[in-house]
C-alpha positions as CSV (number, residue, x, y, z in Angstrom):
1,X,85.3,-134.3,-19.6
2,X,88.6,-135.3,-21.6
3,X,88.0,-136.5,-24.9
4,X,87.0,-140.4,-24.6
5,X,87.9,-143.6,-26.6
6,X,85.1,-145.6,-27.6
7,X,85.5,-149.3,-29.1
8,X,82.9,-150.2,-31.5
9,X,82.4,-154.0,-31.7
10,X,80.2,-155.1,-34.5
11,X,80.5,-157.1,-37.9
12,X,77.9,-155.1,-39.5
13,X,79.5,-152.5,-41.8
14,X,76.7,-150.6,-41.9
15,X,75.9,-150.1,-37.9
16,X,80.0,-149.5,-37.5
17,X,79.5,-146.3,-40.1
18,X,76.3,-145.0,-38.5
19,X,78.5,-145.3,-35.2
20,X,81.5,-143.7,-36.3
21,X,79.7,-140.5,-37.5
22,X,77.3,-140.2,-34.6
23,X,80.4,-140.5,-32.5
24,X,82.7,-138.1,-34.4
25,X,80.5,-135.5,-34.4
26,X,81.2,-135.4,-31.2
27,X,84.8,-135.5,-31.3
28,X,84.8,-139.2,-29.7
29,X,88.1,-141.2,-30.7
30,X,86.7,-144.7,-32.1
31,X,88.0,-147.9,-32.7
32,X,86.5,-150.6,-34.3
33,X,86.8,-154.5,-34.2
34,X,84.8,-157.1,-36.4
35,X,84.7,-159.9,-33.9
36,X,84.7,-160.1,-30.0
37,X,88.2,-161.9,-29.9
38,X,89.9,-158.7,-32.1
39,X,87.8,-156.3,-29.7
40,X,89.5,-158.4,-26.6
41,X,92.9,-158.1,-27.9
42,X,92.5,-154.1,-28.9
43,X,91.1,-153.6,-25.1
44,X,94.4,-155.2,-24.0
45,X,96.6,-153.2,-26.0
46,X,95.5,-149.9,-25.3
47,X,95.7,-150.9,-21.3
48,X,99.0,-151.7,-21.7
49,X,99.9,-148.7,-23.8
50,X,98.8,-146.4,-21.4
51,X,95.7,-145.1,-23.6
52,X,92.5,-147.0,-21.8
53,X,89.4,-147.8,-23.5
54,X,86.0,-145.6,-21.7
55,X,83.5,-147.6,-23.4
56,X,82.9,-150.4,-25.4
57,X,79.6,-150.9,-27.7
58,X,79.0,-154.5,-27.8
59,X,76.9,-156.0,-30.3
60,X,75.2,-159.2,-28.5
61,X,75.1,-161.2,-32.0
62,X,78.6,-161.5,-33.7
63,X,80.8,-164.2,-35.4
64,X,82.5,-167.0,-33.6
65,X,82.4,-166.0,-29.9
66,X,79.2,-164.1,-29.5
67,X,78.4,-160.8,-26.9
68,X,77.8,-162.2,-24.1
69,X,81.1,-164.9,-23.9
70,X,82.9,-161.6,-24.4
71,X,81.0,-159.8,-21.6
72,X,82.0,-163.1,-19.4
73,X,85.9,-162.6,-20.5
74,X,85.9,-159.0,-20.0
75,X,83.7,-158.6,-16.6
76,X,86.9,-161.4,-15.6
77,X,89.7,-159.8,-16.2
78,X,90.9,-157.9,-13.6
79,X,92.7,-155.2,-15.9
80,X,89.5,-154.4,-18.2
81,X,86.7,-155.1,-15.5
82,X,86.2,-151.2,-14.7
83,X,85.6,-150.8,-18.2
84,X,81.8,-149.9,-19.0
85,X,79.9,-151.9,-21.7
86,X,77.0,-150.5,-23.4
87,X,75.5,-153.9,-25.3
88,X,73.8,-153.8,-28.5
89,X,70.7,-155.6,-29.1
90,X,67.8,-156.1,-31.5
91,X,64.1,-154.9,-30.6
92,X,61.9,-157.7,-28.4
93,X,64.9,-159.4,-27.5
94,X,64.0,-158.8,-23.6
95,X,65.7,-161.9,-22.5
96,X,68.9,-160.7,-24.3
97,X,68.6,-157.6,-22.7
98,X,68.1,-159.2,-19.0
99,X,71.0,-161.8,-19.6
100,X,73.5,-159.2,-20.5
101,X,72.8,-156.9,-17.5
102,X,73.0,-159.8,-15.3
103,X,76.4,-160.6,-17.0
104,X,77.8,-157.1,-15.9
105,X,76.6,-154.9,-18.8
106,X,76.2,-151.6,-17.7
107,X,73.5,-150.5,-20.0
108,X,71.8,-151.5,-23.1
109,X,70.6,-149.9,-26.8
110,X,68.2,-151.4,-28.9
111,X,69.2,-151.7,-33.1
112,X,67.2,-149.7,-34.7
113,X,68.7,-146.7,-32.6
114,X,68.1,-143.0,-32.4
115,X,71.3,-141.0,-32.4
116,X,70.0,-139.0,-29.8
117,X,70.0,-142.0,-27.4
118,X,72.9,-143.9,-28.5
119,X,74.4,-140.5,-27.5
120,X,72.3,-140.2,-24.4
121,X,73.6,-143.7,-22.8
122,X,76.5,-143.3,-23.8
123,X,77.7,-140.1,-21.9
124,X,75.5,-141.5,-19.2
125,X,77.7,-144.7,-18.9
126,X,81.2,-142.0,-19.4
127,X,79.8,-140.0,-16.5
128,X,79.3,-142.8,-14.3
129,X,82.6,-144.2,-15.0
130,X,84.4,-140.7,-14.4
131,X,82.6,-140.6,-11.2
132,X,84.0,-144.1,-10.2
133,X,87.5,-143.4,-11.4
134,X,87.5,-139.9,-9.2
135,X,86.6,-142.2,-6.2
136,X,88.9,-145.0,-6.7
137,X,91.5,-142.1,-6.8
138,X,90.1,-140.1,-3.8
139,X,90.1,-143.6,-1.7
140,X,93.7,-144.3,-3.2
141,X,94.3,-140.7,-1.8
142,X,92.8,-140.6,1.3
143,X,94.5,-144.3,2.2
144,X,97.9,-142.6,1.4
145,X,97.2,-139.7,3.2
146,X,96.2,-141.9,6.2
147,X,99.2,-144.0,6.1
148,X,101.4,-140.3,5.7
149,X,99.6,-139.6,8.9
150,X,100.0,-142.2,11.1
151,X,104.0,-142.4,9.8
152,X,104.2,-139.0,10.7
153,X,102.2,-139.1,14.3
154,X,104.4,-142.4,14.6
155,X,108.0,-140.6,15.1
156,X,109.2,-137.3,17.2
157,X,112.3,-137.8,15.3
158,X,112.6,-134.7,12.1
159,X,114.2,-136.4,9.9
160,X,111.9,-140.0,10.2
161,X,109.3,-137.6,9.8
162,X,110.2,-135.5,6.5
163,X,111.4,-139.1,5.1
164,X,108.0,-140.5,5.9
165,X,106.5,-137.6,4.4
166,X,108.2,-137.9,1.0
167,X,108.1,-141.6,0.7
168,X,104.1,-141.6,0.7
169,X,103.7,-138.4,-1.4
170,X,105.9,-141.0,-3.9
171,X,102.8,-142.6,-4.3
172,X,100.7,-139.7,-5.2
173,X,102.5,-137.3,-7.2
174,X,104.6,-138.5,-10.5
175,X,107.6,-136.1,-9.8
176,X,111.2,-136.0,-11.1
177,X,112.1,-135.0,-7.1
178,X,110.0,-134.2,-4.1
179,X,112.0,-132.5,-1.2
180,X,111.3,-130.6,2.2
181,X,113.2,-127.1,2.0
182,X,113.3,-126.0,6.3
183,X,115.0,-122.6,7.7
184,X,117.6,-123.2,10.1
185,X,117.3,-120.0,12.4
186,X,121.4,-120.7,13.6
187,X,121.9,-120.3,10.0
188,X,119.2,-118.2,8.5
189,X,119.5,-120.2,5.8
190,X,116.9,-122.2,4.2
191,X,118.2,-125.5,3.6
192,X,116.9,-128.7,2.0
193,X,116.8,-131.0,5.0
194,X,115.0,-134.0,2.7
195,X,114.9,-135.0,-1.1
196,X,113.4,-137.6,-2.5
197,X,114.6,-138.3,-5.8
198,X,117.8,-139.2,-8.3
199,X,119.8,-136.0,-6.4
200,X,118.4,-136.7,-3.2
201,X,121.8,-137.8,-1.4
202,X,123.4,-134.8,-2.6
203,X,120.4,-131.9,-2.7
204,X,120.4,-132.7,1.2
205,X,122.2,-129.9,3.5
206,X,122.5,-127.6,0.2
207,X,121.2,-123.9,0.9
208,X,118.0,-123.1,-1.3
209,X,118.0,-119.6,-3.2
210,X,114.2,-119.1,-2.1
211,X,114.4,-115.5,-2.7
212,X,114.0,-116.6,-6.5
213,X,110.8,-117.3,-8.6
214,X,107.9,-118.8,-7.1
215,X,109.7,-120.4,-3.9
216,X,109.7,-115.8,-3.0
217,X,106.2,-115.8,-4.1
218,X,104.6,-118.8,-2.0
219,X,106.5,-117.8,1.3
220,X,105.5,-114.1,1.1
221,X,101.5,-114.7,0.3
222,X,101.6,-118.0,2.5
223,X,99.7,-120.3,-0.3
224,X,100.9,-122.9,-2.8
225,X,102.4,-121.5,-6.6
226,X,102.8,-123.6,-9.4
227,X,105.5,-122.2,-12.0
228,X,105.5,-123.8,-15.3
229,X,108.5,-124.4,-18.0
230,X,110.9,-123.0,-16.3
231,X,114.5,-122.4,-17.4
232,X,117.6,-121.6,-15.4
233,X,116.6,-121.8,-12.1
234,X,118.4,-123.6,-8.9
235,X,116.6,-126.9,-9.6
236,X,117.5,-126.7,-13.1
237,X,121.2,-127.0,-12.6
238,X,121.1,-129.4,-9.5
239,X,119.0,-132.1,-11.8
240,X,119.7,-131.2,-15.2
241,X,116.2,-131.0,-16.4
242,X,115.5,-127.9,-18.0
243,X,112.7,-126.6,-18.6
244,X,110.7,-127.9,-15.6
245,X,107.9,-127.5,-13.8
246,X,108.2,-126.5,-10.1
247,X,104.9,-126.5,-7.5
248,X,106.1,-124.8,-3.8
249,X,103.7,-125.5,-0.9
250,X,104.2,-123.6,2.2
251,X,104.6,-125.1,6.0
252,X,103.1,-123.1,8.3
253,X,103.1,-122.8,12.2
254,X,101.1,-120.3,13.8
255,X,100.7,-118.3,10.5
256,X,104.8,-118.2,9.6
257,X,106.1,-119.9,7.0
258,X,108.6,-122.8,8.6
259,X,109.2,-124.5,4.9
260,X,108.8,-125.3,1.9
261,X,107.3,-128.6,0.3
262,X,109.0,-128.6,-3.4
263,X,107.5,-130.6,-6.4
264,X,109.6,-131.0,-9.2
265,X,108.7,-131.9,-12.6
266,X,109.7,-132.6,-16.5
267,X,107.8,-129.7,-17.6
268,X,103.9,-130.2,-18.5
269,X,104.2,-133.0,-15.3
270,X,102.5,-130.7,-13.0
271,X,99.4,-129.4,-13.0
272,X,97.3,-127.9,-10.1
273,X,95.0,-131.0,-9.4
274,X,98.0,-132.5,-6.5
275,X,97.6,-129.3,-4.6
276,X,94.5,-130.2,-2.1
277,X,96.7,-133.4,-1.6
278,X,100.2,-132.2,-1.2
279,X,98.6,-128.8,1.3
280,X,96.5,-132.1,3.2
281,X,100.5,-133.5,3.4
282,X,102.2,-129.6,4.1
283,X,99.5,-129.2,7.3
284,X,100.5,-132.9,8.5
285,X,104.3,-132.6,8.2
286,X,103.7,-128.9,9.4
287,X,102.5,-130.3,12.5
288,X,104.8,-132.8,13.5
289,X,107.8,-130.6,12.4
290,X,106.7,-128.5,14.8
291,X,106.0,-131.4,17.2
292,X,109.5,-133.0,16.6
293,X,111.0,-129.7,17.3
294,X,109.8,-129.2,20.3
295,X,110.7,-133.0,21.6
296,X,114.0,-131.8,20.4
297,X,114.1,-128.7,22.9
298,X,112.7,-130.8,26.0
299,X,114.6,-133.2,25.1
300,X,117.6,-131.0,25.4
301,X,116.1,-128.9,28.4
302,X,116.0,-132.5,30.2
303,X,119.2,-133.4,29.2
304,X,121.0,-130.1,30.2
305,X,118.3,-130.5,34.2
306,X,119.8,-133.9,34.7
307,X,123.6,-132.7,34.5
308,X,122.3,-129.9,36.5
309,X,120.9,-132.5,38.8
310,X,124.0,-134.4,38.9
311,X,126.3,-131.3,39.6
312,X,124.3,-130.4,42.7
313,X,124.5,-134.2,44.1
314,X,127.8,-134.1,43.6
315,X,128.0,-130.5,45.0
316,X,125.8,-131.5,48.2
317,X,128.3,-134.6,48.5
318,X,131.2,-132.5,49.1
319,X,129.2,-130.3,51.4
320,X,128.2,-133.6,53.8
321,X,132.0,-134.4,53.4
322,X,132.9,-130.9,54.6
323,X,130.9,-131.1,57.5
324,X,132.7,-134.0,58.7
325,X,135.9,-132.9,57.4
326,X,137.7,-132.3,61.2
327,X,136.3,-136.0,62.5
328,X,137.9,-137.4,59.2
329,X,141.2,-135.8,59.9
330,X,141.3,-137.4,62.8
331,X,140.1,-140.7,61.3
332,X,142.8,-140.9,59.1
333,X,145.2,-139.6,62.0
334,X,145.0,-141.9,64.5
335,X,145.8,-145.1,62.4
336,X,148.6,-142.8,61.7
337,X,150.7,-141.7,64.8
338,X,149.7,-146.0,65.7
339,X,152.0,-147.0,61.9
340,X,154.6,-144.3,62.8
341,X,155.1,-145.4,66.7
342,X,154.9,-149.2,65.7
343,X,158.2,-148.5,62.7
344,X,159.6,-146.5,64.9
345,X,159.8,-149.7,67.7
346,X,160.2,-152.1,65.1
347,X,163.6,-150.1,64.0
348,X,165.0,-150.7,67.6
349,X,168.6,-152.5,67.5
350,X,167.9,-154.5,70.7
351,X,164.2,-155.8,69.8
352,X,163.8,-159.3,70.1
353,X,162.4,-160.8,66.2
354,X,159.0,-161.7,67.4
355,X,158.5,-158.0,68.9
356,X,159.5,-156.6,66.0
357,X,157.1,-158.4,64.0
358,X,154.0,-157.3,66.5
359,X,154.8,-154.0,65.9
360,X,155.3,-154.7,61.8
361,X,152.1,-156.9,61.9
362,X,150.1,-153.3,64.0
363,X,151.6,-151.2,61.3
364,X,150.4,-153.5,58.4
365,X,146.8,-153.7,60.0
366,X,146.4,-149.8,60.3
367,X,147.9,-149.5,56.5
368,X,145.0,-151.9,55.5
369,X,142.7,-149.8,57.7
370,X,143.8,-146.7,56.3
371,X,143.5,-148.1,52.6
372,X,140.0,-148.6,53.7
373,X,139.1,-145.3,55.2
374,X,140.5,-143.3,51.0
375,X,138.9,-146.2,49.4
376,X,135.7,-145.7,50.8
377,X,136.3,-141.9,50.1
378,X,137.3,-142.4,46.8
379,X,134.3,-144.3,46.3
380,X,132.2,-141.4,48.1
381,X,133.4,-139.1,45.8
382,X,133.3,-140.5,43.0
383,X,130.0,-139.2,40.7
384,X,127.2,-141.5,39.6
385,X,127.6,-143.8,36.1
386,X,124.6,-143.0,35.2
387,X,124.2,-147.2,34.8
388,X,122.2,-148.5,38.0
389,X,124.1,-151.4,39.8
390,X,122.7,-153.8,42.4
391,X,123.5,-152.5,45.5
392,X,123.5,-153.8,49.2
393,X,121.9,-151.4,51.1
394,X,123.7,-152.6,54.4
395,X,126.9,-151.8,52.7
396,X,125.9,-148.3,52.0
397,X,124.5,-147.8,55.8
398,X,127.9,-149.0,57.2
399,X,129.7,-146.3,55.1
400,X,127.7,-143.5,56.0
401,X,128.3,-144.7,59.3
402,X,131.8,-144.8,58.9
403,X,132.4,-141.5,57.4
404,X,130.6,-140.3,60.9
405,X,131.9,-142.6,63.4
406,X,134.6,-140.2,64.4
407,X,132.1,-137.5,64.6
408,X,129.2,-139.8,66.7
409,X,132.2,-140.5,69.3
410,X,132.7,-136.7,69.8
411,X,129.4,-135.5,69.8
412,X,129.1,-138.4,72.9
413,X,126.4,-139.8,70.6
414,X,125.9,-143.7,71.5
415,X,125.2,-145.8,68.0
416,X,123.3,-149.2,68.3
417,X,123.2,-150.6,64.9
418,X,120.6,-153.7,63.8
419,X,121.4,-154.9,59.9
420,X,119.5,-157.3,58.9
421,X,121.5,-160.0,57.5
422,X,121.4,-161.5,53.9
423,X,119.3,-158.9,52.6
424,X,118.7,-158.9,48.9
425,X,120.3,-156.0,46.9
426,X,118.3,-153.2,45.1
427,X,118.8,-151.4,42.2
428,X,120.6,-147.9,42.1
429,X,123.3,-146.2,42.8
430,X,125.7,-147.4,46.1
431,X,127.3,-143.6,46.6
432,X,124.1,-141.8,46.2
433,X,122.4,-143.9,48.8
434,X,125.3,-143.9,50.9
435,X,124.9,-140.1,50.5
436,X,121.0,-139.8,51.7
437,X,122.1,-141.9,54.7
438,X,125.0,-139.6,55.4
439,X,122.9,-136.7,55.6
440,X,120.4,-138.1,57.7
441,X,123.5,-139.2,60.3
442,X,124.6,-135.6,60.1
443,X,121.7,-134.1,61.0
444,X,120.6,-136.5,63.8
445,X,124.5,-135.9,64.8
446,X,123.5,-131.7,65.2
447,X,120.4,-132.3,66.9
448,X,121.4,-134.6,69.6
449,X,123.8,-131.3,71.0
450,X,124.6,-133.2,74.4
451,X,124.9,-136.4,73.3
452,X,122.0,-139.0,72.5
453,X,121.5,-142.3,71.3
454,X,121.2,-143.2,67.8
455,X,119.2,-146.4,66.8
456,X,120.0,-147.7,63.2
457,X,118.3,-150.2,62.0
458,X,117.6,-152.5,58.4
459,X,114.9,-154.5,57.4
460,X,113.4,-156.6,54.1
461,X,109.9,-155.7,53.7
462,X,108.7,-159.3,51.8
463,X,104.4,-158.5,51.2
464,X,105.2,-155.3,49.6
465,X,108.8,-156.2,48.2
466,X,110.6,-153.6,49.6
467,X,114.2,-152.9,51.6
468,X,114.0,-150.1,55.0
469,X,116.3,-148.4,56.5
470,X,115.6,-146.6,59.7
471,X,117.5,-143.7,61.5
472,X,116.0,-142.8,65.3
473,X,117.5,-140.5,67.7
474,X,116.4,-139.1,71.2
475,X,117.0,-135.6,70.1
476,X,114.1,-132.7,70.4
477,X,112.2,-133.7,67.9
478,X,110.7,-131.6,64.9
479,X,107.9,-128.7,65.1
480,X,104.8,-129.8,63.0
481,X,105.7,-126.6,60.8
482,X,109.2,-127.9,60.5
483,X,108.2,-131.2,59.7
484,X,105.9,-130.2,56.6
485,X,109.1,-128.0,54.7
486,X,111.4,-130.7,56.1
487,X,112.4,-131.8,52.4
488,X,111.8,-128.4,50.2
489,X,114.8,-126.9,48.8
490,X,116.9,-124.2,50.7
491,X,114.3,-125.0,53.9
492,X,116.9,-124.7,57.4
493,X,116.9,-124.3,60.4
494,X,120.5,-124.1,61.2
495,X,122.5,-120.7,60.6
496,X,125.3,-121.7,58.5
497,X,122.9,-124.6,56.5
498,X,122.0,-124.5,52.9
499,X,118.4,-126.1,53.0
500,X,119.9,-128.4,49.8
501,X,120.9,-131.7,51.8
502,X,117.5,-133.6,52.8
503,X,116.1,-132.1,49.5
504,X,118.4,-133.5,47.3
505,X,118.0,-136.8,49.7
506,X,114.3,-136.7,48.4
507,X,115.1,-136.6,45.0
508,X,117.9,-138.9,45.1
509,X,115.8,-142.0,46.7
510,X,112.5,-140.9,44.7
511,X,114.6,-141.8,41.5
512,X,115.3,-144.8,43.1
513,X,111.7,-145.5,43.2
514,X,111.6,-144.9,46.6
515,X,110.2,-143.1,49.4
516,X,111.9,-141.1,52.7
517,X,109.8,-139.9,55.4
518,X,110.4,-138.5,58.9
519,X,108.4,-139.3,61.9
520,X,108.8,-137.1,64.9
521,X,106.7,-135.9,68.3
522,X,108.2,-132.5,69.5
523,X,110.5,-133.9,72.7
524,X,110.3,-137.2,71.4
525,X,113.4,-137.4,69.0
526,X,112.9,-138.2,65.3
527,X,112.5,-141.2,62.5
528,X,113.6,-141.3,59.3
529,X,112.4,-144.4,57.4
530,X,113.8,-145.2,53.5
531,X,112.4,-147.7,51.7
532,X,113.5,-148.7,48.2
533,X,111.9,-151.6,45.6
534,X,114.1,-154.5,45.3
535,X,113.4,-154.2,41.6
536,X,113.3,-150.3,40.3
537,X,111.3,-149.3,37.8
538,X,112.7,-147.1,34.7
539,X,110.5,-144.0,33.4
């Protein structure tokens, strides 16, 4: 135990001497006051110098203000409360004695005194009060450390964490700069990713030489190393403190050093009593580096799977297109030859006026219908903003249907179509869905080979909130064992298909918040219901 200050208060000369050299031979430092009010004033000094009072003796019968009025005025001050009093009485005086414990007095001593005892109490009272003081700063500690945590556990972001990290270890450790040292493997460079302290701005992104001193010496043994009075070294220069003291604790993941928690100090600062705190800290920020790392890397994996994603819808667009490419052509043909024959009439010398404006009036109407035909295309074609819209599902049914209709007249497919009007929009994406209905056209189109009936139908589904489209055709039908791979990837049946249309259909409305199913009795033709909520749910 540290060498303790004692405050003797007492107007008897004679008891203060006795005191002093019972103390001093024990290498107590004591202090003496005459009178409780001087005693008051030196216990407020000394808490405000930074050098505490451990003890007072306090002699129960003094001038002016006596013992136990200073008992009440210590006991209620909020700075010298902790401070233990060991009150000084004379023999019989029980109800002294009783009074003055009641009155917070942690122990007594009875005048005429044995030096043994007086000694005896006294470390008695120290001991306790050391005991306390490690507590208070344990609970201090622990609360710190708990706050560290949960700020930590709080974020998945590295920097937010390592900032948390530093900011709570503030509160422990007196340090000139605290900082979080991290190896960059696209580097292979340690660098220090976070500083806390007059430098910190600048010390961030710097490369540390931890090939030198103790920063070698903790990463190669894996435990914490506290150098003392050190001159010259990288942490030198970048504060201008020289010498310092420097304390390196290592992260570790899986038994590898990741970094290096760096305590710097005036020199004589630090001592090796922070290290079960700051290695509690290292394993915490050890953990969610590693944590916040790996959100980084899924992150990124998920980021890189959705533009993968996106490239294959877009891909499978043009593929539907494709298939439908020779019906197009002769979409776009037809309206055509009818704006070419109708100028070419309109041009004629001998045309009476209101001919020539028929055939003007037939050439502007298939211009507007072939403005229709690219716009829809462009539309078609055009990838996904990534920003759902409110879509009218009806709309999107009548495209698909009218990137097909060519090819539903040649197949000899008839199309009876039931929209339900006024139906309320959903959220999504108007080209994708347009897309999933496409491909289900398409592939009633090739099953029906001689020709068929197609029934398409919309509905608003009010109990469950929900908007349905429905394709049904008169076709063959599907197989059980068809039906059950129907929607896995690279799953045909046709020769030239590529098994990636009705999967990426399935994906496409299930990130809707959707579902598609298919319905279908071998002979019997086949269903494919969609249903999407009117209000879709973001993950």
């Amino acid at each position: 135990m540290p060498e303790s200050r004692i405050l003797i208060v007492d107007d008897n000369p004679g008891i203060i001497t006795l005191v002093q050299e019972i103390l001093a031979s024990k290498h107590y430092e004591v202090l003496v006051a005459s009178n409780g009010e001087d005693g008051l004033k030196q216990l407020r000094a000394a808490q405000l110098a930074g050098h505490p009072v451990d003890a007072v003796l306090l002699d129960v019968m003094l001038p002016g203000l006596d013992g136990f009025h200073i008992l009440k005025q210590l006991k209620a001050d909020a700075d010298l409360n902790q401070v233990p009093v060991l009150l000084v009485t004379g023999v019989g005086e029980t109800r002294n004695k009783a009074q003055g414990l009641e009155l917070g007095a942690d122990d007594y001593i009875t005048k005429p005194f044995d030096s043994q005892e007086l000694l005896a109490r006294l470390h008695a009272v120290l001991r306790i009060r050391h005991t306390e003081q490690v507590l208070r700063q344990r609970n201090q500690e622990l609360a710190a450390l708990d706050e560290i945590n949960r700020r930590v556990s709080a974020s998945l972001d590295l920097d937010q964490v390592l900032t948390a990290a530093l900011e709570g270890l503030e509160r422990l450790v007196e340090a000139a700069m605290l900082a979080i040292v991290l190896y960059d493997e696209e580097e292979g460079e340690w660098v220090v990713r976070t500083s806390r302290g007059p430098e910190g701005a600048w010390l961030e992104g710097r490369i540390a030489p931890v090939t030198q001193d103790a920063a070698a010496q903790a990463l190669r043994e894996r435990r914490s190393v506290l150098q003392s009075a050190v001159d010259n070294s990288f942490w030198s220069e970048v504060l201008s403190i020289s010498p310092l003291d420097l304390l390196y604790v290592p992260l570790m993941m899986h038994d590898e050093p990741i970094g290096l928690l760096t305590v710097v100090g005036h020199a004589g600062t630090l001592d090796s009593q922070s290290l079960p705190v700051l290695e509690r800290v290292a394993s915490s920020v050890s953990v969610a580096v590693e944590n916040a790392r790996l959100y980084g890397e899924l992150t990124a994996f998920a980021e890189a799977l959705q533009r993968s994603q996106s490239q294959l819808i877009q891909a499978e667009k043009m593929a539907a297109i494709g298939r439908l490419t020779a019906s197009i052509a002769h979409e776009i043909n037809n309206p055509l030859q009818a704006v070419q024959n109708s100028m070419h009439l309109a041009t004629h010398p001998n045309l009476a006026e209101a001919e020539r404006q028929r055939y003007l009036g037939i050439a502007r109407q298939e211009i507007s219908h072939l403005m229709g035909i690219v716009r829809r295309m462009l539309d078609f074609y055009r990838p996904a903003s990534g920003i759902a819209m409110q879509v009218d599902i009806n709309k999107a049914v009548e495209d698909a249907l009218a990137f097909s209709n060519k090819r539903l007249q040649q197949a000899n497919i008839q199309l009876v179509v039931r929209l339900a009007p006024d139906l309320p929009p959903v959220q999504g994406f108007t080209n994708q869905l347009t897309q999933v209905f496409l491909n289900i056209v398409i592939n009633a189109i090739e099953a029906l080979e001689t020709g068929g009936q197609l029934w398409v139908g919309t509905a608003y589904h009010a109990e469950r909130d929900q908007l349905v489209a429905a394709f049904r055709d008169n076709g063959p039908g599907l197989l059980p064992t068809t039906r059950e791979h129907l929607f896995e990837p690279f799953f045909t049946t046709k020769p030239t298909g590529t098994g990636l249309g009705l999967a990426i259909s399935y994906g496409i409305i299930e990130r809707h918040g959707g579902t598609i199913e298919v319905e279908s009795t071998p002979g019997a033709g086949a269903t494919f219901i969609v249903r999407l909520p009117r209000h879709r749910e973001e993950n």
